[in-house]
N, CA, C and O atoms as CSV, one atom per row, in Angstrom:
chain,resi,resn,atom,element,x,y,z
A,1,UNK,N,N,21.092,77.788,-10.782
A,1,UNK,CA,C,22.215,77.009,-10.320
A,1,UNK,C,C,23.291,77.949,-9.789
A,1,UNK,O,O,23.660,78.859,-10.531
A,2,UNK,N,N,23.902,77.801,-8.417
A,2,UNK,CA,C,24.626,78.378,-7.733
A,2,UNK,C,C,26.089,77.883,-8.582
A,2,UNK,O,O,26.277,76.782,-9.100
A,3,UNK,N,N,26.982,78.982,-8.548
A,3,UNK,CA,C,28.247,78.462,-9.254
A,3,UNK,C,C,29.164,78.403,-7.990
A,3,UNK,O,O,29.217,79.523,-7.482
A,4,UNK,N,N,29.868,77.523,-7.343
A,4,UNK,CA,C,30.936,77.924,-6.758
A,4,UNK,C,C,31.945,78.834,-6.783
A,4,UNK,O,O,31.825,79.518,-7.800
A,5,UNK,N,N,32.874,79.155,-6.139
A,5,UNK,CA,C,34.087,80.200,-6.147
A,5,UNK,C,C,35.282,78.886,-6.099
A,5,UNK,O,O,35.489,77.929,-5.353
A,6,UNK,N,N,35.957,79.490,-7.438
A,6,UNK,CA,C,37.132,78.328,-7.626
A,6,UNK,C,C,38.339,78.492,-7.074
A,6,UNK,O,O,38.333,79.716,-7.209
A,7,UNK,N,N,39.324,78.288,-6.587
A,7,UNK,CA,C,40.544,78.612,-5.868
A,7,UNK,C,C,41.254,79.301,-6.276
A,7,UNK,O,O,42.175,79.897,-5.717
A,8,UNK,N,N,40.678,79.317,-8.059
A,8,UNK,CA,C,41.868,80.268,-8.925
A,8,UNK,C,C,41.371,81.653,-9.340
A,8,UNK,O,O,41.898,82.541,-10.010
A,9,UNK,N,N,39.914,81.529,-8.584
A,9,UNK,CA,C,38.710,83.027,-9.495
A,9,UNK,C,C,40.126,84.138,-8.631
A,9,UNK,O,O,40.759,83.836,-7.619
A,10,UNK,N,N,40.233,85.196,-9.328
A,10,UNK,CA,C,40.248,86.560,-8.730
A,10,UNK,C,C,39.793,86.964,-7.755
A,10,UNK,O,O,38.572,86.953,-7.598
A,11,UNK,N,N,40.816,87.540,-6.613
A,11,UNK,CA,C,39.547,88.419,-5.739
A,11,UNK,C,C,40.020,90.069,-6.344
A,11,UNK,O,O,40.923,90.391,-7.116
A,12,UNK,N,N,39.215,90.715,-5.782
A,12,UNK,CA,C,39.014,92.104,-5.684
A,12,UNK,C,C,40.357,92.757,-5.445
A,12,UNK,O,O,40.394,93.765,-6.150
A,13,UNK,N,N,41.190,92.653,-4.931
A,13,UNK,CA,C,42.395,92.697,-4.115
A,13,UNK,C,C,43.466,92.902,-5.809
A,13,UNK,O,O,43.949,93.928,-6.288
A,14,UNK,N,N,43.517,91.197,-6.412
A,14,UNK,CA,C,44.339,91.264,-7.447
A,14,UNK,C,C,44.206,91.844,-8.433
A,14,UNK,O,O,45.184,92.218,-9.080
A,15,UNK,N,N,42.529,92.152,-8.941
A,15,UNK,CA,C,41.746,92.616,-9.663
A,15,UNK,C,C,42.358,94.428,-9.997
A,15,UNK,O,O,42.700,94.900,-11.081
A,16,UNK,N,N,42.320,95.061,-8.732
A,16,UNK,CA,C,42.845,96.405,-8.887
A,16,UNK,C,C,44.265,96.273,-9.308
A,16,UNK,O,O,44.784,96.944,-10.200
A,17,UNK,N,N,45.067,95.023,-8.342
A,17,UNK,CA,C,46.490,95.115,-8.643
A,17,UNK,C,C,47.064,95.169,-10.195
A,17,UNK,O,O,47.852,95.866,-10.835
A,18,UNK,N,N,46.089,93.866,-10.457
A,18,UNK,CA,C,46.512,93.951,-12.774
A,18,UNK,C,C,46.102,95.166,-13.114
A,18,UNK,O,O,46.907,95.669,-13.898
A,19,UNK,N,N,44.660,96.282,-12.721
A,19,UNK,CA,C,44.493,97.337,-12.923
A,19,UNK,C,C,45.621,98.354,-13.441
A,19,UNK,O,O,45.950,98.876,-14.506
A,20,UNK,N,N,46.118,98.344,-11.818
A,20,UNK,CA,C,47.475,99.648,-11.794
A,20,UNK,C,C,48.334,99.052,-12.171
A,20,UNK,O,O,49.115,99.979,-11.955
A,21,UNK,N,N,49.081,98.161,-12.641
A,21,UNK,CA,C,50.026,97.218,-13.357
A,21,UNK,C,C,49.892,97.689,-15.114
A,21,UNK,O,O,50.777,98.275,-15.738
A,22,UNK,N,N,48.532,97.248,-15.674
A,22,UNK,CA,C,48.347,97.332,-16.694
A,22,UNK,C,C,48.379,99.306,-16.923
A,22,UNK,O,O,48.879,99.999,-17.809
A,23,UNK,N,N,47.658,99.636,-15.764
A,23,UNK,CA,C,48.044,101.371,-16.276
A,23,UNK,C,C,49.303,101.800,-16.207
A,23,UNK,O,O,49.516,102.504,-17.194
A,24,UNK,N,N,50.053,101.734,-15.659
A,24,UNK,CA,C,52.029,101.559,-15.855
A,24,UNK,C,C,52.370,100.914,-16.551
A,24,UNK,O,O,53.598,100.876,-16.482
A,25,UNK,N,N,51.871,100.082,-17.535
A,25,UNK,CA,C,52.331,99.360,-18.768
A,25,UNK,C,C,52.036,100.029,-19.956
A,25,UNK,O,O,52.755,99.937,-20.951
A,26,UNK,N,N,50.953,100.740,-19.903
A,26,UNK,CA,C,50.191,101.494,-21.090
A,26,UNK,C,C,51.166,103.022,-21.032
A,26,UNK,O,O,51.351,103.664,-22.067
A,27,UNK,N,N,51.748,103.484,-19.659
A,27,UNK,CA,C,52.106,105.064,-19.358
A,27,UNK,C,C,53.516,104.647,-19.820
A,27,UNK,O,O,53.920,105.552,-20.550
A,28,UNK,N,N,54.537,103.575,-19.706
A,28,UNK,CA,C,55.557,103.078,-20.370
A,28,UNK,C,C,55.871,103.131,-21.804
A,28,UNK,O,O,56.695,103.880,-22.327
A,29,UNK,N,N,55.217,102.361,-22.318
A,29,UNK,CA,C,54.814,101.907,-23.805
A,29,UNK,C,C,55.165,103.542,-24.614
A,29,UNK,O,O,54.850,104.702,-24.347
A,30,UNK,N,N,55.823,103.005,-25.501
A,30,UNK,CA,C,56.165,104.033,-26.505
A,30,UNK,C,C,54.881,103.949,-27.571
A,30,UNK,O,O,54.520,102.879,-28.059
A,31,UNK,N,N,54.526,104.663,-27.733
A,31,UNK,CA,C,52.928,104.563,-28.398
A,31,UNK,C,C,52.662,105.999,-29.733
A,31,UNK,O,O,52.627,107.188,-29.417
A,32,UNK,N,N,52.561,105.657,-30.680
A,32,UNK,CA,C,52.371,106.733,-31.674
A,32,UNK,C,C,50.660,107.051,-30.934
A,32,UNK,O,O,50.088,106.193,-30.262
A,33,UNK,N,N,49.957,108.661,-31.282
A,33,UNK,CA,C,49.089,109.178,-30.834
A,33,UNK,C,C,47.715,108.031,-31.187
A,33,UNK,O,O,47.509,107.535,-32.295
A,34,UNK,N,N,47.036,107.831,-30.167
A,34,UNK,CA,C,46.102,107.021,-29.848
A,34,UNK,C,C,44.979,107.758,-29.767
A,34,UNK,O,O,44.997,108.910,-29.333
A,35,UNK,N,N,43.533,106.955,-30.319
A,35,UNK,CA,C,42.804,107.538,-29.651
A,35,UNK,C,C,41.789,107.198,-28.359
A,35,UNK,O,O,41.778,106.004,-28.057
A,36,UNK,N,N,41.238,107.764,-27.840
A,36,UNK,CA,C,40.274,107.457,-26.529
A,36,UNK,C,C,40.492,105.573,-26.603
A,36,UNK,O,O,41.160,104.662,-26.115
A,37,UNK,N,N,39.369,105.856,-27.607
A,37,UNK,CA,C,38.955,104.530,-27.600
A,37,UNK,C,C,40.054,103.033,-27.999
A,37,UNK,O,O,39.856,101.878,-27.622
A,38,UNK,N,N,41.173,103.531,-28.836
A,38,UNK,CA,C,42.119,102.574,-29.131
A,38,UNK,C,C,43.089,102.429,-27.522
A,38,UNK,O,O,43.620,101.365,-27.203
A,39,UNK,N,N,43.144,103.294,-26.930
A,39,UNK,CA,C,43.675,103.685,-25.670
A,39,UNK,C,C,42.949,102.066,-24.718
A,39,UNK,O,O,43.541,101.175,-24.108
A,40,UNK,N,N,41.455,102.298,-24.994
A,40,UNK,CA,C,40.504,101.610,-23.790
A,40,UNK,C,C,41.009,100.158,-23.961
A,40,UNK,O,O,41.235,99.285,-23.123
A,41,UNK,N,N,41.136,100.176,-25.537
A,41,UNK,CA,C,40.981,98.589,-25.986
A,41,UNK,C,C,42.462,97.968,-25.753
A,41,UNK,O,O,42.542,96.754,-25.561
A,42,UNK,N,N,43.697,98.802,-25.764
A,42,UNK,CA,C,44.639,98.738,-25.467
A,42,UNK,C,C,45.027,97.781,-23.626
A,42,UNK,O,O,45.542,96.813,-23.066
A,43,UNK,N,N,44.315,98.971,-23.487
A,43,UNK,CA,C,44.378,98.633,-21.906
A,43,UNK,C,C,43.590,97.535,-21.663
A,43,UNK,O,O,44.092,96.575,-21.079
A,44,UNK,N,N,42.326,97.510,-22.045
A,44,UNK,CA,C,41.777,96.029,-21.985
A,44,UNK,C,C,41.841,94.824,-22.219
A,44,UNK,O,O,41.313,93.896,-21.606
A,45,UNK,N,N,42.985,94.802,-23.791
A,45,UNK,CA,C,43.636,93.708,-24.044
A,45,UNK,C,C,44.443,93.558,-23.441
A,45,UNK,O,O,44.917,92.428,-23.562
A,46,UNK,N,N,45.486,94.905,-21.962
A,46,UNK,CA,C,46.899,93.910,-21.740
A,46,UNK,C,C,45.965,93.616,-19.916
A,46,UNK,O,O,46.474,92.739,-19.219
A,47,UNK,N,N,45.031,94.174,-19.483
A,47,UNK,CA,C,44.686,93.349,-18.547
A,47,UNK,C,C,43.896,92.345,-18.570
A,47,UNK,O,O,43.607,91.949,-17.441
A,48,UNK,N,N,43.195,91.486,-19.849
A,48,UNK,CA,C,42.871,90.318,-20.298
A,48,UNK,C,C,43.473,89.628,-19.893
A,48,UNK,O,O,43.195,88.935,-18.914
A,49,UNK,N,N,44.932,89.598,-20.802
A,49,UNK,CA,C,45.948,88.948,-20.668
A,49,UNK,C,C,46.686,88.621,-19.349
A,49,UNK,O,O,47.117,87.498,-19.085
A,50,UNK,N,N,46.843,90.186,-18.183
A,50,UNK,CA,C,47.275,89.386,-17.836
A,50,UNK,C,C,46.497,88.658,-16.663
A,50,UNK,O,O,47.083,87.996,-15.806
A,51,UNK,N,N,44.848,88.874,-16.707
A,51,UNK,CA,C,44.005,88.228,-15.443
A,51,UNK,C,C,44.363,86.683,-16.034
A,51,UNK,O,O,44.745,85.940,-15.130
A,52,UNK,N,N,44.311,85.988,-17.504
A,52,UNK,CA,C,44.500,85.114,-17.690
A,52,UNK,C,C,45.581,84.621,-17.396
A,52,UNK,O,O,45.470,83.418,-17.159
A,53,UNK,N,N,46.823,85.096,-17.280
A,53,UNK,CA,C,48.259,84.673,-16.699
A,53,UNK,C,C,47.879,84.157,-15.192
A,53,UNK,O,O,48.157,83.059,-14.709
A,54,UNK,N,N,47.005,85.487,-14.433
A,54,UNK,CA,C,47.176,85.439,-13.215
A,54,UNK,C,C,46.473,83.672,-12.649
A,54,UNK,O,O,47.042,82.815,-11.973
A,55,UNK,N,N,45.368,83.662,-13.132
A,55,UNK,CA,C,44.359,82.793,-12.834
A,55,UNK,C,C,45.282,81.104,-13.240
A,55,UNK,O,O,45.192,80.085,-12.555
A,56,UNK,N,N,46.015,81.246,-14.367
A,56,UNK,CA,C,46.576,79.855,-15.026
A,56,UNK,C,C,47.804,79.609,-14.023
A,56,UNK,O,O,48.328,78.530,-13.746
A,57,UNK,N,N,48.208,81.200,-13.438
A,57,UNK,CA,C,49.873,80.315,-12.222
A,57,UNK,C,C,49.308,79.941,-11.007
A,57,UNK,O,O,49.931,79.115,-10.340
A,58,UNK,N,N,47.816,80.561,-10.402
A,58,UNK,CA,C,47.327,80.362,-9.502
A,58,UNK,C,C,46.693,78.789,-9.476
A,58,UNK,O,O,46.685,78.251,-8.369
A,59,UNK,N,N,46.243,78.137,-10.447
A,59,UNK,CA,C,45.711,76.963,-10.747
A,59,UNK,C,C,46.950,76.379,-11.042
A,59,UNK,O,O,46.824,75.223,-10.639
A,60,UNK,N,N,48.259,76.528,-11.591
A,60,UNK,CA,C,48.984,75.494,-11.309
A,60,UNK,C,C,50.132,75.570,-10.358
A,60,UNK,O,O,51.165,74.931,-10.559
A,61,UNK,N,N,49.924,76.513,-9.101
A,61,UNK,CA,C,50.796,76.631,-8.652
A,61,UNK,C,C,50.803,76.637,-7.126
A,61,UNK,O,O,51.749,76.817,-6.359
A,62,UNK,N,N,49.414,76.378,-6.855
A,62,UNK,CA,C,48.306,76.668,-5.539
A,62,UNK,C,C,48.294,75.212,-5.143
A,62,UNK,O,O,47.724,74.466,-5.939
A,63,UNK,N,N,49.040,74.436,-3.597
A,63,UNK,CA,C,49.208,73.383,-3.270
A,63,UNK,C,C,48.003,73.094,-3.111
A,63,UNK,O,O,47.084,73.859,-2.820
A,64,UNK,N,N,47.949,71.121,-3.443
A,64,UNK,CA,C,46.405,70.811,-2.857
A,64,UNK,C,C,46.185,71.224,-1.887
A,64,UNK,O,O,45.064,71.728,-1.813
A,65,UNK,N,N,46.863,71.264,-0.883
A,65,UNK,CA,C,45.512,71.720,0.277
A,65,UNK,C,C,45.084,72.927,0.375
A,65,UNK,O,O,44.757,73.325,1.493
A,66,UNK,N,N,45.030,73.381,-0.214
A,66,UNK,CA,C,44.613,74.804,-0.146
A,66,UNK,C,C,43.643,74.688,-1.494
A,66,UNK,O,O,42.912,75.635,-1.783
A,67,UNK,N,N,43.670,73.525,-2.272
A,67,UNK,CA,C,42.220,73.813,-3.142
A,67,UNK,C,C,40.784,73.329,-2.859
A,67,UNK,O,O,40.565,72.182,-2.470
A,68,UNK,N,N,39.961,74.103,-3.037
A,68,UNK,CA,C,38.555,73.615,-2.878
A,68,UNK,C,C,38.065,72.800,-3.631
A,68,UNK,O,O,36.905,72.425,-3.465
């Protein structure tokens, strides 16, 4: 089964943008010594967060005509 592309999926484009967003959020952050791996998970939880922000203003904020 073919899945469609939803109006609110990510492209590639925003994808890097939360990237370098979330790595200037992590280089900010006052942070006692981390390691590798608490570092990864760090960073992975704040660009989780915010692809899920991104995707929930895009779905309520994206006029009908412009949804598929």
């Amino acid at each position: 089964m073919i899945r469609s592309k939803h109006y609110f999926e990510l492209n590639d484009k925003e994808k890097a943008n939360i990237h370098d967003q979330a790595q200037k959020i992590m280089q900010e952050l006052y942070k006692p010594p981390l390691t590798e791996s608490e570092k990864d998970r760090l960073l992975v939880a704040i660009q989780t967060a915010m692809e899920m922000n991104k995707r929930k203003a895009k779905k309520k904020f994206t006029p009908k005509k412009y949804r598929k």
